[in-house]
Every structure is written in C-alpha cells, then in structure tokens.
C-alpha positions in Angstrom: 31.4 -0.3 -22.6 32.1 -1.7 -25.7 32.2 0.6 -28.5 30.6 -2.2 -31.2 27.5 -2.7 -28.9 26.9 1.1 -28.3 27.0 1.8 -31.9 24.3 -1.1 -32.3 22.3 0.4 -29.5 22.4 4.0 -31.2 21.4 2.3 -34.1 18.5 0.7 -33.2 17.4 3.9 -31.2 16.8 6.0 -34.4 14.7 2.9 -35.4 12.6 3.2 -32.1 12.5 7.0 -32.5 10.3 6.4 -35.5 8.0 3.9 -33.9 5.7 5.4 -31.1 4.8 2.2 -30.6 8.3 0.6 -30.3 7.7 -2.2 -33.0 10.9 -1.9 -34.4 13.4 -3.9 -32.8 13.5 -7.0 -31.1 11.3 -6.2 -27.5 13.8 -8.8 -26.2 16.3 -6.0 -26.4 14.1 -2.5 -26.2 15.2 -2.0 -22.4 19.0 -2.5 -22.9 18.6 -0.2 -26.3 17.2 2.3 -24.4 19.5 1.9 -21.1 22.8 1.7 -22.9 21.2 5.1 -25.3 21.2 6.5 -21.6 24.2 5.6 -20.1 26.7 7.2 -23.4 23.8 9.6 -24.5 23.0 13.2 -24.1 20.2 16.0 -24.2 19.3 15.1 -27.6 18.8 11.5 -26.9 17.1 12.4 -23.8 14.3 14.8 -25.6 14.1 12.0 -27.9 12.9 10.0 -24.9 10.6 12.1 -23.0 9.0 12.7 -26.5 9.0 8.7 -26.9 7.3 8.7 -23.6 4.7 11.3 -23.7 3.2 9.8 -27.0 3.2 6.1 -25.7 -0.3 4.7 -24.8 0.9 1.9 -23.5 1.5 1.8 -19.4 4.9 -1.2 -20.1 6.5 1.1 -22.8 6.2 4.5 -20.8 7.9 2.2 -17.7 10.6 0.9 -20.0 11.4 4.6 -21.2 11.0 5.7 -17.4 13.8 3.5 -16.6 15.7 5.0 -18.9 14.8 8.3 -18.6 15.7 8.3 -15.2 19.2 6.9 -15.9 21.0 9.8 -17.6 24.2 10.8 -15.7 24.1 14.6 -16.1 23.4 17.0 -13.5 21.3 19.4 -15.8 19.4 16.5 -17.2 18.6 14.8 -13.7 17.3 18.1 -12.8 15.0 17.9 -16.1 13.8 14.6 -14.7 12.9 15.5 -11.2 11.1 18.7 -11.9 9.1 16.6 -15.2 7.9 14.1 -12.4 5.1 17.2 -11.1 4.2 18.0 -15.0 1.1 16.8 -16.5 2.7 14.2 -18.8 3.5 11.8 -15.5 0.3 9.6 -14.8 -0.6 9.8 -10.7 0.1 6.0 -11.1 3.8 6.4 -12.3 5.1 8.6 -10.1 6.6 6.1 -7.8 8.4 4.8 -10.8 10.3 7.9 -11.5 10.8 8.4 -8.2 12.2 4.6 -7.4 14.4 4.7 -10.4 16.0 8.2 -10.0 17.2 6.8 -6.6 18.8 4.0 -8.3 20.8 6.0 -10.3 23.8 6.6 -8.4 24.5 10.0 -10.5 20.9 11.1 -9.1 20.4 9.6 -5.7 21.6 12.6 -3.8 19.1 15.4 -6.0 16.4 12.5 -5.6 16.5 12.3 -1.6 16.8 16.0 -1.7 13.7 16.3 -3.8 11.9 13.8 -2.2 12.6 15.7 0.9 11.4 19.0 -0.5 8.3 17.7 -2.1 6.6 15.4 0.2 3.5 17.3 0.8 2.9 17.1 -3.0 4.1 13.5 -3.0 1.2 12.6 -0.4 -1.4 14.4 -1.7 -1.2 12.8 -4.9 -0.7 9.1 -4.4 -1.2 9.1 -0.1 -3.7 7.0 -0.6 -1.8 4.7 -3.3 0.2 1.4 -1.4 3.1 2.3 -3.3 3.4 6.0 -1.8 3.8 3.9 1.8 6.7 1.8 0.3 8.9 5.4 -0.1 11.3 5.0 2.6 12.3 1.6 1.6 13.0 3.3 -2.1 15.1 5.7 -0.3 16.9 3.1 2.2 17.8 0.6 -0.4 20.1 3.8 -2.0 22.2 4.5 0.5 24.9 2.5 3.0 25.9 5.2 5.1 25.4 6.2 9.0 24.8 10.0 7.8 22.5 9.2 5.4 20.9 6.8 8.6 20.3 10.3 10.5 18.8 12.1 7.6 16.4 9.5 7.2 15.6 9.1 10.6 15.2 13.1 10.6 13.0 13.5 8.1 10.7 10.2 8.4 10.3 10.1 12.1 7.7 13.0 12.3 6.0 11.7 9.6 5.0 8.3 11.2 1.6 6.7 10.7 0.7 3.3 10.5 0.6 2.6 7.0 4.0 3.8 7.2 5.5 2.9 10.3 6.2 -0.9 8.5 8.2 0.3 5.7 10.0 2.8 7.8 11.2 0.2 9.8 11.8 -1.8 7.4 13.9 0.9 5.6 16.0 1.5 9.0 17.0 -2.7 8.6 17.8 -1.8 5.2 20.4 0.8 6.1 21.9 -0.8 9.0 22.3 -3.9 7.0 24.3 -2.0 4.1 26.0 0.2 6.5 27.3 -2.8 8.0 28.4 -4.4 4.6 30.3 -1.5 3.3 32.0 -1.4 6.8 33.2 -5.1 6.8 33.4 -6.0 3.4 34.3 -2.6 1.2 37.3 -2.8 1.1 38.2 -6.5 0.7 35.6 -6.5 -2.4 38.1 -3.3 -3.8 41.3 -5.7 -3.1 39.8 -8.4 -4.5 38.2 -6.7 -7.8 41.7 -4.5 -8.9 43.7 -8.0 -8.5 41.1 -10.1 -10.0 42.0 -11.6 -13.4 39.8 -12.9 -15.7 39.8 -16.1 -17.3 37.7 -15.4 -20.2 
C-alpha cells in the first residue's frame, strides 16, 4: 500500500496501455504493474484491460491480464468479469483461467461459486472434454475453509460424479477439511499473534 509504488505502477500502466504487445516496461515487473493497477484501480483501468486483452495475440500476456482482470475488488466490475468469461473474446482454452483466478479473489469468490454453480452445463460443454475442466472442484475447494461451504460443495458435486471427476472431487473434500480444520485451531492464535507482532525492520 504504499502510495510511491502505486503511483509508479499507474505510471507504467499508461506506458503498457500504448503497447498491445506490452514492450514497454520491464516484463520482470508487467504482472505486479498490472496487479497493483487492479487492486487501487477502477472501471476505467479495468476497460483499459479487457481492451489490452482482447488485442493481445499472445496466449502469456492475455493470462498475465487475466490475472489481473480477475482481481478487481468491485462488485459491479466482478459481475463484468463473470458474465465476459461466455463472450466470444475468452478462448475455450482460457476459461479455466478466469474461472481459477476469480475464485482467488476473495472480493469474488462468493459470485464465482455462485456462477460456477449456475453455469455448469455451459462450463462442460465447452471444455468437458479438456483435463482442466476435471480439476474444477479443487479450484473451488482451495477457496473456501468453512463447513457450510463443505455442504454446498458436497450438494452440488455429488450428483455430478464421474470418473474423470470423482479424483479431484475427493481430492477437493481433503482440501476443505484440511482448511476447515486450520481456521478452527489456528485462526485465532494467527490474529493474536499478527495485531501484537512488531516488526524489526
């Protein structure tokens, strides 16, 4: 959060804004450019992306602006980026992406899971027969740490067993349990420890 490094990052954003290709800056720092943009930015730097993204030609530079893309904190702009995920500008091939990092955004977990939820069918005829369709429930367990969340997931995957699924199911109920567990034992203690912790730097 400091102000001296968002100000850079802004900076060097209207340089990537001018370069389809991304050339501008350092590629060492594209992803934290584009991250930090996302983080303190708004609709305007978030139109600025998608543009960015649907003129790249290149599959590592439309992933590094997924990433980003996928990391605004507003509602309105979280619902942009779920229902841009069906449009014709998101390859077959990335859809797992926007899908993955949406649930890693803790602002857009929740609309994600619900989304997810809502459009399976679509999600499965598109990429059903891609591996990366089968590794969806461990997307969606590695987001949450919570016994309600357990049940939903167990509600909704359940029926939906088959055995290129089945592993990653399972392996997404492990997932849960383990972080469930966590948060149960060691939550609190981490809180303690992190608002008394003093730094030596």
């Amino acid at each position: 959060d400091n102000q001296t490094v968002i100000d850079y990052c802004h900076k060097q954003f209207k340089l990537l804004v001018k370069d389809t290709n991304l050339n501008s800056v350092n590629p060492d720092f594209k992803s934290v450019i584009l991250n930090t943009v996302a983080r303190f930015g708004g609709e305007n730097e978030y139109n600025q992306m998608i543009s960015m993204h649907n003129k790249s030609n290149l599959s590592e530079e439309r992933t590094t602006l997924i990433v980003s893309i996928c990391s605004f904190e507003d509602p309105n702009l979280i619902k942009r980026t779920l229902e841009f995920i069906k449009s014709d500008n998101v390859r077959s091939q990335d859809v797992t992406y926007w899908v993955a990092y949406s649930l890693t955004n803790r602002y857009a977990k929740l609309a994600t899971w619900e989304w997810l939820k809502k459009n399976w069918e679509w999600l499965e005829a598109t990429m059903g027969t891609d591996f990366s369709f089968f590794r969806m429930p461990v997307y969606v367990a590695r987001s949450f740490s919570d016994q309600k969340y357990m049940k939903e997931y167990v509600e909704f995957f359940e029926p939906k067993l088959s055995p290129s699924l089945e592993r990653s199911y399972n392996q997404g109920l492990e997932i849960i349990r383990v972080n469930t567990n966590w948060k149960l034992n060691s939550f609190d203690k981490l809180k303690r420890y992190l608002k008394n912790y003093k730094s030596t730097i």
